[in-house]
C-alpha positions as CSV (number, residue, x, y, z in Angstrom):
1,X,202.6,83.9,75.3
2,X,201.3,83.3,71.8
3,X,202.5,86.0,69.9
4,X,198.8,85.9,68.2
5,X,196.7,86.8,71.2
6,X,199.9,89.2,72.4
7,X,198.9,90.9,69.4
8,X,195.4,92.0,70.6
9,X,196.1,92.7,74.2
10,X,196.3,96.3,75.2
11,X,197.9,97.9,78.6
12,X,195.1,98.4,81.3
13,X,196.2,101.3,82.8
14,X,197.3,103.5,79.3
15,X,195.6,101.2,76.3
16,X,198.8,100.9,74.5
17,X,200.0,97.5,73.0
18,X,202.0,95.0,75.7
19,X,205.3,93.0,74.3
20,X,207.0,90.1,76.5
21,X,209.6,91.5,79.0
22,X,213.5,90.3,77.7
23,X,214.5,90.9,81.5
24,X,211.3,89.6,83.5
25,X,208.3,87.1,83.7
26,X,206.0,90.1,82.5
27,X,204.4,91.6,79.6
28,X,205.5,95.5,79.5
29,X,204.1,98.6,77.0
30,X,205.8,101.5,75.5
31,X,205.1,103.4,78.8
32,X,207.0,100.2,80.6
33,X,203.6,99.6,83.1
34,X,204.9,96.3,83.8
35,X,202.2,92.5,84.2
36,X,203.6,89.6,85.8
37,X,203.1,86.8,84.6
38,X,202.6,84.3,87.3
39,X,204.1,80.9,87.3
40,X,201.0,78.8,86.5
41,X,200.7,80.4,83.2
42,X,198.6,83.1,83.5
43,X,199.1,87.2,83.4
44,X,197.9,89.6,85.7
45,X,196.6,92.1,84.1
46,X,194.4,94.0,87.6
47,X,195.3,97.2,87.9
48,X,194.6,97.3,91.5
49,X,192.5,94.6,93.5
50,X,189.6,93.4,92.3
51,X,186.2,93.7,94.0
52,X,185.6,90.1,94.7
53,X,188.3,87.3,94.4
54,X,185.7,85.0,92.4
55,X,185.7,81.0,92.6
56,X,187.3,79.9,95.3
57,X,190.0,76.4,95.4
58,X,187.2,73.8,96.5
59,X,184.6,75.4,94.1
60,X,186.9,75.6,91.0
61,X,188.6,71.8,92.0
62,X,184.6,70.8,92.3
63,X,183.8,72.3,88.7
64,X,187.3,70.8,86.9
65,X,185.9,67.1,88.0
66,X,182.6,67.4,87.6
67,X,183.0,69.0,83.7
68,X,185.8,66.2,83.3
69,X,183.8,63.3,83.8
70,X,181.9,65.0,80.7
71,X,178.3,66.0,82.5
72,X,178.6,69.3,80.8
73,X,179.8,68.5,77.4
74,X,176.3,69.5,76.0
75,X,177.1,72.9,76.7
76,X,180.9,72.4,74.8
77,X,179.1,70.9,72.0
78,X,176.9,73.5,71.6
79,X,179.3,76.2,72.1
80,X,181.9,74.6,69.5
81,X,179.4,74.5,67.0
82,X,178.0,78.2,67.2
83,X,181.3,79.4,67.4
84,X,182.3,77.2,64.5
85,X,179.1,79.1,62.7
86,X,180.1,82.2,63.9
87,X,183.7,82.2,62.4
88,X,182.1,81.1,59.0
89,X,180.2,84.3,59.0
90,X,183.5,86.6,59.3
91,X,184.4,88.3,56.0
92,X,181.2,87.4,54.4
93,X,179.9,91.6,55.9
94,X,180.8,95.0,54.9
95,X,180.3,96.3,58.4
96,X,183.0,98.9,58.8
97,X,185.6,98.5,61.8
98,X,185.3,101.4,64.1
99,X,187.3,104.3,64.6
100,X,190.0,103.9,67.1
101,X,188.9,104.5,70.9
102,X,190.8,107.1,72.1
103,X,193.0,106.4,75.1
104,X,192.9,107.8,78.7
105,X,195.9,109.3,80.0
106,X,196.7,107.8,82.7
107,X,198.8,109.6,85.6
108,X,200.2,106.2,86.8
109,X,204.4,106.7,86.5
110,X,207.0,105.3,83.5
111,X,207.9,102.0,84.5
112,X,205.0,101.1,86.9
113,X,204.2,98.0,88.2
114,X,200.5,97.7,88.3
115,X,200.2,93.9,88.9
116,X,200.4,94.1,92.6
117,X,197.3,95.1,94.8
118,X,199.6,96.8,97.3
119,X,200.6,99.4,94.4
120,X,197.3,99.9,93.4
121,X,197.1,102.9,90.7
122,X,193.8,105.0,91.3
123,X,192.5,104.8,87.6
124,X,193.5,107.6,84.9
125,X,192.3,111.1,84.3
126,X,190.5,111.9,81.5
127,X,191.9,112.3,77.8
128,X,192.9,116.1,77.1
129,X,190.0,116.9,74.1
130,X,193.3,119.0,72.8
131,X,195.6,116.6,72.8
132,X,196.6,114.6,69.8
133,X,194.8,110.9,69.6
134,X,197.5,108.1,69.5
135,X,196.9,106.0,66.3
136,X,196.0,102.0,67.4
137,X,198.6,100.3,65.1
138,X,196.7,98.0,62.3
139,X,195.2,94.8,64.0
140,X,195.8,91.2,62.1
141,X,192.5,90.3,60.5
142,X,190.7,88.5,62.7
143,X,189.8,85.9,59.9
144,X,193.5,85.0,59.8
145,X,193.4,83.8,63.3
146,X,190.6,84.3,64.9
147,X,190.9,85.4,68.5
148,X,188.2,83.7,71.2
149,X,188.2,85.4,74.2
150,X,186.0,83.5,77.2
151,X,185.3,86.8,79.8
152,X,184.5,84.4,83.0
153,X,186.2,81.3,82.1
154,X,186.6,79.8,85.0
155,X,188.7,76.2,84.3
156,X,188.8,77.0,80.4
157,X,186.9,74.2,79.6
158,X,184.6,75.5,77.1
159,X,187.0,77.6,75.3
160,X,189.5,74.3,75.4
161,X,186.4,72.9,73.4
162,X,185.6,75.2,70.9
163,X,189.9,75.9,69.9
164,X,189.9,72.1,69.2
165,X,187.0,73.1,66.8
166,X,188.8,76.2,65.3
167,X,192.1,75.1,64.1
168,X,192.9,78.2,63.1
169,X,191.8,80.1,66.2
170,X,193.6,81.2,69.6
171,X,192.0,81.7,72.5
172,X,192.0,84.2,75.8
173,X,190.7,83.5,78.9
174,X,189.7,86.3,81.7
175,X,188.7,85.8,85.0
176,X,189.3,87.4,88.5
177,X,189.8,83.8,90.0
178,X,193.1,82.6,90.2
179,X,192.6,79.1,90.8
180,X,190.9,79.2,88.3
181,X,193.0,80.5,85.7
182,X,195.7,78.2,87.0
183,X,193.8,75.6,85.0
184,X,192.5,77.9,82.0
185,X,195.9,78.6,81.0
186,X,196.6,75.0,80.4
187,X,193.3,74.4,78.9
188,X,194.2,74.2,75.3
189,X,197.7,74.9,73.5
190,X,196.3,77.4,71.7
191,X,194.8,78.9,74.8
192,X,196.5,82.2,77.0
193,X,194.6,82.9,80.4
194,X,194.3,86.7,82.1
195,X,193.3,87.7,85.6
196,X,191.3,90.4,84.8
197,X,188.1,92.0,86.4
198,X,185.3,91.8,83.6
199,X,183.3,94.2,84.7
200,X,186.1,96.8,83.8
201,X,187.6,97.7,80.4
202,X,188.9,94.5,78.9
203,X,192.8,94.2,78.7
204,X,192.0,94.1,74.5
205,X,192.2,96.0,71.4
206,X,189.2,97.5,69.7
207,X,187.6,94.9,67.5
208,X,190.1,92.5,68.2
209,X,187.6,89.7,69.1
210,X,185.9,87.3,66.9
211,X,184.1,85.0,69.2
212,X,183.3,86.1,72.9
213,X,182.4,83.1,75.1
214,X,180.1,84.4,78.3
215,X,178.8,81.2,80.1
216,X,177.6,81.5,83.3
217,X,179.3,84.8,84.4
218,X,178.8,88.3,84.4
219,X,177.6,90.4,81.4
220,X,179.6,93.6,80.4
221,X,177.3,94.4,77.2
222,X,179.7,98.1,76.4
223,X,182.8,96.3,76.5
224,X,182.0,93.2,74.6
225,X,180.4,95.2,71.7
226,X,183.8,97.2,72.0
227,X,185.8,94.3,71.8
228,X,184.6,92.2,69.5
229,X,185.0,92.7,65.3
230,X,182.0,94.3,63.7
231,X,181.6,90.9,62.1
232,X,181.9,89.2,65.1
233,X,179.8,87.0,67.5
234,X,178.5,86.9,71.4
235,X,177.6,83.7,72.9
236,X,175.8,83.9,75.8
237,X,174.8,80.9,77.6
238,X,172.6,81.1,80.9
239,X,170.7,78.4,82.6
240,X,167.0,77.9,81.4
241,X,164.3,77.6,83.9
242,X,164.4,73.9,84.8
243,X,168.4,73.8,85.1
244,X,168.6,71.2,87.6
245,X,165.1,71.3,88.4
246,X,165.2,68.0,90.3
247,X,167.8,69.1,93.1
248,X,166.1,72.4,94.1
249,X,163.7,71.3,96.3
250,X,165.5,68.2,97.6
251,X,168.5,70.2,98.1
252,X,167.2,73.6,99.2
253,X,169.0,75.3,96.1
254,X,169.3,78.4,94.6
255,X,166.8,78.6,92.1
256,X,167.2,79.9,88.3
257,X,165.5,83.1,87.7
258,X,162.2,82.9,85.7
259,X,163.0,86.6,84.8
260,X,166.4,85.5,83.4
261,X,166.3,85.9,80.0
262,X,165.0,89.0,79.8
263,X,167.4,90.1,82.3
264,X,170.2,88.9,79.6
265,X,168.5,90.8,76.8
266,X,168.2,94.1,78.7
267,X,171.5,94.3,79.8
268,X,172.8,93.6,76.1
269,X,170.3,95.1,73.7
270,X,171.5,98.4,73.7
271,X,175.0,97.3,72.1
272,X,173.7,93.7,70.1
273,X,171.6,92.4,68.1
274,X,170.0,88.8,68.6
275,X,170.7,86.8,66.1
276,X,169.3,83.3,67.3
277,X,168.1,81.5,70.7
278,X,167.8,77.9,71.5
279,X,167.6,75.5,74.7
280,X,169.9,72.9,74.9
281,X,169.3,69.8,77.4
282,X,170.7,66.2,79.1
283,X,169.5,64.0,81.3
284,X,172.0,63.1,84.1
285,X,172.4,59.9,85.9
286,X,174.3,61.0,88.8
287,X,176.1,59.2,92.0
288,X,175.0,61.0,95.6
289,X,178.9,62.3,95.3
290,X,178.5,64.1,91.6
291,X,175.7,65.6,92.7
292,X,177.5,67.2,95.9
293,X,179.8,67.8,93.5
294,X,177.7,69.6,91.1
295,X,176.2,71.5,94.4
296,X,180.1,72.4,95.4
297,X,181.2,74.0,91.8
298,X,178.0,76.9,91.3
299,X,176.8,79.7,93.5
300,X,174.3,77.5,95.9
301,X,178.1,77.1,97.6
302,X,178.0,79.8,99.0
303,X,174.7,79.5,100.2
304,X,174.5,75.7,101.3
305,X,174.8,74.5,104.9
306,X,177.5,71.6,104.8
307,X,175.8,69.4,107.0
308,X,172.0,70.0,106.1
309,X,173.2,69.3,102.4
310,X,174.8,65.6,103.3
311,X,171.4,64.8,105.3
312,X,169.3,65.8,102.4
313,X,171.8,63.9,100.0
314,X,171.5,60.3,102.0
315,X,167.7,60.8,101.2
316,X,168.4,61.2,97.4
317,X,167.4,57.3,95.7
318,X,170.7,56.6,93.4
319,X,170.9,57.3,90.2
320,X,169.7,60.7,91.1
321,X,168.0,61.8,88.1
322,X,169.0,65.6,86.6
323,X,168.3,68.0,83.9
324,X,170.6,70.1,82.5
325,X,168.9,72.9,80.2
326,X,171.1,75.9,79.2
327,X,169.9,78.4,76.6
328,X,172.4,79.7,73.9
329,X,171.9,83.1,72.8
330,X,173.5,83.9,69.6
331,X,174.4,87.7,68.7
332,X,176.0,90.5,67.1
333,X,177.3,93.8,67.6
334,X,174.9,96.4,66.5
């Protein structure tokens, strides 16, 4: 792993910094908890088993074509350039870095492995208020080498895209799936992938973050203000009211909440502060196969009957027209 982004990970189970193993495939800390680091690329950095396994093979497979042939590269561009904005911006504030977060103690043995469900460790007991706080050793400055993280990656596309507009940058991508992150860890050179559950404390030093990518997935507003520098920036980008408005009714598909981006501000106002907002479109000329596709790689998979899906797709007159409108929420920590 890049020594850059090893620099900003921290142990899941005690919060203290993780080296490469000399002896092993794993990353180990000073307490030797022990992450293997799986063949395809990416570390596992669970502490037990995750509540849901994520994307599944044919939804992830589905995504990586359909975002290949380039039907989503609105969204990339958009996300490069903000992200590209947002690393201008660092230096250019005063806002103090926080204190150190002191660490749990965690009752899980020396030397533990705690990358295999069947040794799941039961969480940590609370920190001792007498006990002496263990210093966090000095971060790089994030304007050196700005860290991305993407928390819900899924392929690594869009963090692929916005490294190759940050030549200075490296970039982490978490997810719970691991076909998934068998592709995000080969999604840029500049890229290291994580299997980590994002509704949980992220696997990453205080403030070590300068651009957090969350497209699509799960909001965890406490842990991303953690994470990220005081100078730092959220992304956010969610699907806009008439996100594939032409295939809901003709497909029987889930359709996009109207309440959504309020939703997206409630659960994140208390820790940032919106900074800008916009809507970003394309029209889509799709075959009757990229638009199964498209169905195959979001959550109306889960939801779709196979065979009422095909019937309704023969209907569909080729080029079947689509809109894709994603909204881009810019912010800060507060």
């Amino acid at each position: 792993m890049d020594p850059r982004i090893l620099d900003r990970l921290r142990c899941p189970v005690c919060g203290e910094p993780l080296e490469q193993a000399t002896d092993t495939r794993a990353l180990r800390c000073p307490r030797r908890h022990s992450f293997d680091i799986a063949r395809q690329g990416y570390v596992n950095l669970l502490t037990g088993r995750a509540p849901h396994v994520g994307d599944t093979p044919d939804m992830v497979a589905a995504r990586a074509d359909f975002q290949a042939a380039g039907h989503y590269d609105v969204i990339s561009a958009a996300l490069a350039a903000a992200a590209t904005d947002a690393v201008g911006r660092l230096g250019t504030t005063d806002a103090p870095r926080p204190a150190p977060t002191p660490p749990t103690l965690c009752s899980a043995p020396v030397e533990a492995t705690v990358s295999q469900p069947s040794r799941r460790l039961d969480g940590c007991r609370a920190k001792d208020p007498t006990a002496e706080m263990r210093v966090e050793p000095p971060l790089p400055d994030v304007g050196a080498y700005p860290l991305v993280v993407d928390a819900g990656a899924g392929t690594g596309r869009y963090l692929g895209a916005v490294l190759a507009a940050l030549p200075d940058a490296v970039g982490l991508a978490l997810d719970v799936s691991k076909p998934a992150l068998r592709r995000a860890a080969r999604a840029h050179p500049r890229a290291a992938a994580a299997l980590a559950d994002t509704w949980q404390r992220l696997p990453l030093a205080d403030a070590s973050t300068a651009v957090l990518l969350n497209v699509f997935a799960p909001r965890n507003g406490p842990e991303f203000q953690r994470v990220l520098d005081p100078a730092g920036t959220l992304l956010v980008v969610t699907p806009d009211t008439d996100h594939l408005a032409e295939l809901v009714d003709a497909l029987d598909l889930l359709r996009v909440d109207p309440d959504k981006a309020d939703r997206v501000a409630a659960s994140l106002g208390g820790h940032f502060t919106p900074v800008s907002s916009a809507v970003h479109r394309a029209e889509l000329a799709l075959t009757r196969p990229e638009v199964a596709t498209l169905v195959g790689m979001g959550p109306s998979a889960w939801h779709t009957d196979p065979a009422a899906l095909a019937t309704r797709l023969a209907a569909l007159p080729e080029p079947v027209r689509v809109t894709v409108a994603v909204r881009l929420d810019v912010l800060q920590p507060r």
